[in-house]
Backbone as XML, in Angstrom:
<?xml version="1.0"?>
<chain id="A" units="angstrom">
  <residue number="1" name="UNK">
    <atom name="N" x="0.834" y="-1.186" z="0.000"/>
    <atom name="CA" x="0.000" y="0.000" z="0.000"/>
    <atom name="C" x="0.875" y="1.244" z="0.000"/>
  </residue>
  <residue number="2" name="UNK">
    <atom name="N" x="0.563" y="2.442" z="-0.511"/>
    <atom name="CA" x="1.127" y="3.353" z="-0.583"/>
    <atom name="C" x="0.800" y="3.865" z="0.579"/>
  </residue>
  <residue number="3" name="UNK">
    <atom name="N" x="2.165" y="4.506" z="0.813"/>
    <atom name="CA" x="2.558" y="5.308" z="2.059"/>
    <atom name="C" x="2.705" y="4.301" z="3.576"/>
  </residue>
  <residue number="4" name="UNK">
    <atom name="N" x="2.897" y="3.141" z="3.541"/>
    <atom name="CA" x="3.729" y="1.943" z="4.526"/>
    <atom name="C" x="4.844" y="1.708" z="3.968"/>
  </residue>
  <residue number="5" name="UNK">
    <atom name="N" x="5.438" y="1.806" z="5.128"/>
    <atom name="CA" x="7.324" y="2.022" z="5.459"/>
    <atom name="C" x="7.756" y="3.583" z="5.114"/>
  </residue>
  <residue number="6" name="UNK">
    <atom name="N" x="7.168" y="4.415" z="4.715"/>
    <atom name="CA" x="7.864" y="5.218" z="4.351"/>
    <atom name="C" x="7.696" y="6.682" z="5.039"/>
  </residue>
  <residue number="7" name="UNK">
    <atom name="N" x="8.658" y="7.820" z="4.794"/>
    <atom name="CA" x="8.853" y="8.698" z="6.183"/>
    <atom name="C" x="7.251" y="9.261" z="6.021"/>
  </residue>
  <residue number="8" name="UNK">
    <atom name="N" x="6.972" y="9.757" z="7.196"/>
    <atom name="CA" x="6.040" y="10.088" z="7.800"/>
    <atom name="C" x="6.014" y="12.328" z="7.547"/>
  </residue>
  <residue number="9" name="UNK">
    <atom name="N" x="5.286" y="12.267" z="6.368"/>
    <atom name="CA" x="5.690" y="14.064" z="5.970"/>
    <atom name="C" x="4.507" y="15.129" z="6.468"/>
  </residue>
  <residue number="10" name="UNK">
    <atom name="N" x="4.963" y="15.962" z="7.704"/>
    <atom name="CA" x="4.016" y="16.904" z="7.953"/>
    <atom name="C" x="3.812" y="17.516" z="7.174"/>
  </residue>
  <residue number="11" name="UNK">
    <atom name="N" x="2.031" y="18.304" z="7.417"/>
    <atom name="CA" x="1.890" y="19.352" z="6.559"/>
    <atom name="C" x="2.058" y="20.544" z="6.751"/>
  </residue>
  <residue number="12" name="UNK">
    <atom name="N" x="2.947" y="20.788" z="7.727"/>
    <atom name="CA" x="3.223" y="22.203" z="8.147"/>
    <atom name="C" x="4.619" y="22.076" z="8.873"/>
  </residue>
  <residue number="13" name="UNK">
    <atom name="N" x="5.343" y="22.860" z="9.292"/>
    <atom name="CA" x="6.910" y="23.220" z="9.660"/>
    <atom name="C" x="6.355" y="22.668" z="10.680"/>
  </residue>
  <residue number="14" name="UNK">
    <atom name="N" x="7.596" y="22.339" z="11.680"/>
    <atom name="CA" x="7.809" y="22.223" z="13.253"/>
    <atom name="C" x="7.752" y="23.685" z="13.539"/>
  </residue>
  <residue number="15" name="UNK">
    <atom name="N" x="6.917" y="23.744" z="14.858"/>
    <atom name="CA" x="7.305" y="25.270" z="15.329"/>
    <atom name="C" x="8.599" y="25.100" z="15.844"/>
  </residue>
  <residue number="16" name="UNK">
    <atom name="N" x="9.370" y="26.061" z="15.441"/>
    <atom name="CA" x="10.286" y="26.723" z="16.149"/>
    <atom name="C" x="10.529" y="28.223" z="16.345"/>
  </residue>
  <residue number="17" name="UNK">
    <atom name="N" x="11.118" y="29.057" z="17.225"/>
    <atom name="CA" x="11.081" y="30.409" z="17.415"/>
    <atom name="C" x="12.004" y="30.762" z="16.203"/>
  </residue>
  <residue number="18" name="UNK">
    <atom name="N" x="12.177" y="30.226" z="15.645"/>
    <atom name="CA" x="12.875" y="31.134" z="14.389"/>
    <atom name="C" x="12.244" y="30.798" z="13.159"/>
  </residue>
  <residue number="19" name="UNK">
    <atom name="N" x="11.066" y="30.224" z="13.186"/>
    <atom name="CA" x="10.167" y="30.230" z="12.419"/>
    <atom name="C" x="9.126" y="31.454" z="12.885"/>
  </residue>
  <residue number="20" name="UNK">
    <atom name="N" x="8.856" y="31.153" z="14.318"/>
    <atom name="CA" x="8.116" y="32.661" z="14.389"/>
    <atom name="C" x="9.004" y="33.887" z="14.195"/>
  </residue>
  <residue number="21" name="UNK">
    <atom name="N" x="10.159" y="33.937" z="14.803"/>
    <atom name="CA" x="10.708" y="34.938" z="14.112"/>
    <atom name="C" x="10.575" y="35.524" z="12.577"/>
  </residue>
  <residue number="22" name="UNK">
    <atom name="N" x="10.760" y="34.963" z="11.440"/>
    <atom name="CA" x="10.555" y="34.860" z="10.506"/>
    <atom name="C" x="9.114" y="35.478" z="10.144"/>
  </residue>
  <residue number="23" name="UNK">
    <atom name="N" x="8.305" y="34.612" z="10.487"/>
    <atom name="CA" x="6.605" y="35.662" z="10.252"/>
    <atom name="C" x="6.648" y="36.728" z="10.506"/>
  </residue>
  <residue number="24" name="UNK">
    <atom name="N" x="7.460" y="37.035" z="12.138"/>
    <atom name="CA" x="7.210" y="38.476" z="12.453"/>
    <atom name="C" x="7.680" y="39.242" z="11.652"/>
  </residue>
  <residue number="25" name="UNK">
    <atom name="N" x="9.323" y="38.769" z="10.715"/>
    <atom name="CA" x="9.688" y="39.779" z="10.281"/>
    <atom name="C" x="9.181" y="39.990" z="8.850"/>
  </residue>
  <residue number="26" name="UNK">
    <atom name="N" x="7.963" y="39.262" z="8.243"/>
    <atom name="CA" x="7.335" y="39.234" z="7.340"/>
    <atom name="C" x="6.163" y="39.906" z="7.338"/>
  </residue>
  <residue number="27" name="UNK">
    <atom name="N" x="5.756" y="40.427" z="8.592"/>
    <atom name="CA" x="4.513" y="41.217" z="8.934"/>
    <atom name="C" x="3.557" y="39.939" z="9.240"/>
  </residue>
  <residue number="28" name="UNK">
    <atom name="N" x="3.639" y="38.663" z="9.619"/>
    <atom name="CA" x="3.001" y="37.982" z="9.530"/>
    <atom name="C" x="2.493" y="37.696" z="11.110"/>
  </residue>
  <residue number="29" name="UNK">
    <atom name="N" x="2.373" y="39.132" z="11.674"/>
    <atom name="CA" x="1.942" y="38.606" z="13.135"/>
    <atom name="C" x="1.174" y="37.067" z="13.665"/>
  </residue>
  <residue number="30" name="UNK">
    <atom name="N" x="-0.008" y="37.468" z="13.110"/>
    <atom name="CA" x="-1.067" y="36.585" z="13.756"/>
    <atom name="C" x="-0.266" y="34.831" z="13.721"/>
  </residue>
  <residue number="31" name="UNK">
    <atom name="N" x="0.361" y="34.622" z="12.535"/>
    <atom name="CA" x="0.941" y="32.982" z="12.341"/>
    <atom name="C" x="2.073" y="33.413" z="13.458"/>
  </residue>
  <residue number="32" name="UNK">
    <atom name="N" x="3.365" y="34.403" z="13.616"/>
    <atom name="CA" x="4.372" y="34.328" z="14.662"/>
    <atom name="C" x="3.696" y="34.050" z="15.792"/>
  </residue>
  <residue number="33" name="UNK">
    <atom name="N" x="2.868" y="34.263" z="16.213"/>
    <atom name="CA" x="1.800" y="34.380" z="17.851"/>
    <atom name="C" x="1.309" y="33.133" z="18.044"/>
  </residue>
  <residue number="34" name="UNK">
    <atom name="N" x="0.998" y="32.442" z="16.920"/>
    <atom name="CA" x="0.382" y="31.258" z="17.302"/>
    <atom name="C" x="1.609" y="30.158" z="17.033"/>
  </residue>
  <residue number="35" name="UNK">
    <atom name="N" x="2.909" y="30.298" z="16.662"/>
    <atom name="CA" x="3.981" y="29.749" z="16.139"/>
    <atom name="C" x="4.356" y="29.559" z="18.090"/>
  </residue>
  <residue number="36" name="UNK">
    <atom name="N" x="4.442" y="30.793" z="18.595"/>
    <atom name="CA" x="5.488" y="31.237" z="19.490"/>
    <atom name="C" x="4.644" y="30.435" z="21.011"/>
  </residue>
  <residue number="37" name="UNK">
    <atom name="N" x="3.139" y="30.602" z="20.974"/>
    <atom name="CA" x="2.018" y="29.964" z="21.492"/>
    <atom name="C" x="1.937" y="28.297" z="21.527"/>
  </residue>
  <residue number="38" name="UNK">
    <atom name="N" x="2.061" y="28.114" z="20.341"/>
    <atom name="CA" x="2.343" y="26.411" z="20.141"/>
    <atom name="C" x="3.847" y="25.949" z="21.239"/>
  </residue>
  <residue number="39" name="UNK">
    <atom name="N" x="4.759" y="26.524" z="20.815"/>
    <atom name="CA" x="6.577" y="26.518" z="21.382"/>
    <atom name="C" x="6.152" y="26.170" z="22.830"/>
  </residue>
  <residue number="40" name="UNK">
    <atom name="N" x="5.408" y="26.929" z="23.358"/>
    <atom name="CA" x="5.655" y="27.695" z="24.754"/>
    <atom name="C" x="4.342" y="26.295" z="25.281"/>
  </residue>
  <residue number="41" name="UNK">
    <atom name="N" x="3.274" y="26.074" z="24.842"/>
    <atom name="CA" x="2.383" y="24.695" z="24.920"/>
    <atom name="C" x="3.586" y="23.695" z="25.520"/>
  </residue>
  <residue number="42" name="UNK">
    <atom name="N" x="3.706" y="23.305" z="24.477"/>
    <atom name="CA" x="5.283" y="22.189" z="24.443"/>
    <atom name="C" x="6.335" y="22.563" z="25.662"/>
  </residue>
  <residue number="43" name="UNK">
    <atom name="N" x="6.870" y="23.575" z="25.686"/>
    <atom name="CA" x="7.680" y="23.505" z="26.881"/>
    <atom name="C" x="7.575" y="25.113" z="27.437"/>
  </residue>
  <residue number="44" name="UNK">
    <atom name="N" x="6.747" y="25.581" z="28.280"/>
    <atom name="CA" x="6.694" y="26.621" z="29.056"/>
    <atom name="C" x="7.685" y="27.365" z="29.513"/>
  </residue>
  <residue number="45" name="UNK">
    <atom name="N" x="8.865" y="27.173" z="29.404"/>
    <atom name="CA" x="9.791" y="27.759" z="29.892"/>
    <atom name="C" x="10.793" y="28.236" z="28.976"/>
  </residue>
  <residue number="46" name="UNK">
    <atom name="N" x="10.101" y="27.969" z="27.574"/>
    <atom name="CA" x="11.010" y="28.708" z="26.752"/>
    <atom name="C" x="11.334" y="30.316" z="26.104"/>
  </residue>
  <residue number="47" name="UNK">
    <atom name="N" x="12.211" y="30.603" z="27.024"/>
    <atom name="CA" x="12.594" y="32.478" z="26.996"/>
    <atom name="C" x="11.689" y="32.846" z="25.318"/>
  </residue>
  <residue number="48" name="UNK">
    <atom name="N" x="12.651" y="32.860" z="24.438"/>
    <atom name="CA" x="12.687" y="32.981" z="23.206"/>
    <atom name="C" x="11.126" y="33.323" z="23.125"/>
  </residue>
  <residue number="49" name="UNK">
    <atom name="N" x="10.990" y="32.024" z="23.094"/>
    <atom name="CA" x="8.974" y="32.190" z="22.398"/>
    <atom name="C" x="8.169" y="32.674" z="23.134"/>
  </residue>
  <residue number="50" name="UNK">
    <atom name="N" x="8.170" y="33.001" z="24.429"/>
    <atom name="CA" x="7.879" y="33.979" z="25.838"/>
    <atom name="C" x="8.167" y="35.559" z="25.607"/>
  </residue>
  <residue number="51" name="UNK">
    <atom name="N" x="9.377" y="35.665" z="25.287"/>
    <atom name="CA" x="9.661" y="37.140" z="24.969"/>
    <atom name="C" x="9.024" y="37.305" z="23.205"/>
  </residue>
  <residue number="52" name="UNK">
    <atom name="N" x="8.606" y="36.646" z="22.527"/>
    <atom name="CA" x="8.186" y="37.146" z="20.683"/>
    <atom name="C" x="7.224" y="37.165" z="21.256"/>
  </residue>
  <residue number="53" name="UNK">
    <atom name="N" x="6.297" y="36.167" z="21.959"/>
    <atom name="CA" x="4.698" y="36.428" z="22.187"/>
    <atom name="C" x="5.055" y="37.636" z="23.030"/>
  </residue>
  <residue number="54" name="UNK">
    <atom name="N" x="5.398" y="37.901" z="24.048"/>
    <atom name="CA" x="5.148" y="39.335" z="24.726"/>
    <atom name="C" x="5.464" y="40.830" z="24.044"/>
  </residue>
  <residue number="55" name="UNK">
    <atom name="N" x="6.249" y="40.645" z="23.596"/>
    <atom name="CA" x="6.487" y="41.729" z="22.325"/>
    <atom name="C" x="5.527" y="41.892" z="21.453"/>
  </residue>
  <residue number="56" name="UNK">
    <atom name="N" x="4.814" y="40.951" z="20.772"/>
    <atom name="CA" x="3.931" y="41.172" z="20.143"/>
    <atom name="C" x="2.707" y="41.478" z="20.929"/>
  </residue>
  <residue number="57" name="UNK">
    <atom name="N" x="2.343" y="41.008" z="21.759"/>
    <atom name="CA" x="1.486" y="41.557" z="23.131"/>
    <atom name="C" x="1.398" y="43.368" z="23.103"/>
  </residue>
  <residue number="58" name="UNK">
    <atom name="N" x="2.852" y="43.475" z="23.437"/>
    <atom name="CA" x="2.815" y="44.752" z="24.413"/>
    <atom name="C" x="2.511" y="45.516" z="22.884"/>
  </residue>
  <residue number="59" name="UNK">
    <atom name="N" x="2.625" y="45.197" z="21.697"/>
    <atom name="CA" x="2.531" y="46.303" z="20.779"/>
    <atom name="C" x="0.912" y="46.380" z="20.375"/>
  </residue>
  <residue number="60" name="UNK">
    <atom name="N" x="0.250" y="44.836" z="21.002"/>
    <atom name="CA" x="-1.510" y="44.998" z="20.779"/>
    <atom name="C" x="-1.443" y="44.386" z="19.363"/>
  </residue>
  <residue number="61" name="UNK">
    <atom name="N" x="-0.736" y="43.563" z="19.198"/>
    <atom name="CA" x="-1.030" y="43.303" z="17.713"/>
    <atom name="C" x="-0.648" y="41.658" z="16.864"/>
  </residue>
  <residue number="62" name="UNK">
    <atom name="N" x="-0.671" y="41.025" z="18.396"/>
    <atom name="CA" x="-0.487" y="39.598" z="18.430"/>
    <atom name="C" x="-1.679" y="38.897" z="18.030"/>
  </residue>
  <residue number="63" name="UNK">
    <atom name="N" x="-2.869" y="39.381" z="17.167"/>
    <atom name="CA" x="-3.633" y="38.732" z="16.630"/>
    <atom name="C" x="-4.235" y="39.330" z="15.653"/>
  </residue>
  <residue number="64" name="UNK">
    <atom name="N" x="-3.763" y="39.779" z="14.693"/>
    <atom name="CA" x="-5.152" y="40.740" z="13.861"/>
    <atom name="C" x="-6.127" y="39.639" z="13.589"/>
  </residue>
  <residue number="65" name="UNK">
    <atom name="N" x="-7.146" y="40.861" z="13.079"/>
    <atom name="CA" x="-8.698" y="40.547" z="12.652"/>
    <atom name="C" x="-8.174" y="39.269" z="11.538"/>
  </residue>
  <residue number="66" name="UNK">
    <atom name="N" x="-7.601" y="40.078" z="10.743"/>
    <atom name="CA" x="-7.491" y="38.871" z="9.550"/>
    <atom name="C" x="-6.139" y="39.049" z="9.169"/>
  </residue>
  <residue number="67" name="UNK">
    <atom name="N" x="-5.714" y="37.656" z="8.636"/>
    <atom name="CA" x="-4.353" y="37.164" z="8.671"/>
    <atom name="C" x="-3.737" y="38.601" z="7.417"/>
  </residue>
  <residue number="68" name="UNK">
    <atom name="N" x="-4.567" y="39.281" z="6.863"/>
    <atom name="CA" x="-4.504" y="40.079" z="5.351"/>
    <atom name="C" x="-4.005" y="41.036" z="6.092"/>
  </residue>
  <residue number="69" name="UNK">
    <atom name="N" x="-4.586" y="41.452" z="6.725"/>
    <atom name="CA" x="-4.319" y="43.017" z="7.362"/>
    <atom name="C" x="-3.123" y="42.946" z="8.193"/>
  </residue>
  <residue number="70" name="UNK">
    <atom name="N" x="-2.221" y="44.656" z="8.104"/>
    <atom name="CA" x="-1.472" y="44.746" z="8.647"/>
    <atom name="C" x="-1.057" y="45.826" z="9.631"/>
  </residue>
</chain>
């Protein structure tokens, strides 16, 4: 059968904070926030994705209305 034994391919990146990094610096708030949100799920104590979500926090803009707007 297709697709037994063989690698197992997500449909989306691993979060990592330099993937949210990356959105942010693309204007892509709302995906960095939920990138940096996912990180911090997984292991709570990670500085990095703690300080991008709060930054984006303190500027009020860690979620727009729609992913379009900037």
């Amino acid at each position: 059968m297709a697709g037994e034994g063989g690698p197992v391919v997500s449909r989306w990146p691993a979060p990592t904070v330099t993937l949210g990094e990356l959105y942010l610096a693309q204007g892509h708030r709302r995906e960095a926030a939920e990138i940096f949100e996912q990180i911090l799920r997984a292991d709570p104590g990670n500085r990095r994705a703690r300080e991008g979500l709060e930054g984006l926090r303190r500027r009020g803009k860690g979620k727009p209305a729609a992913a379009g707007r900037r």
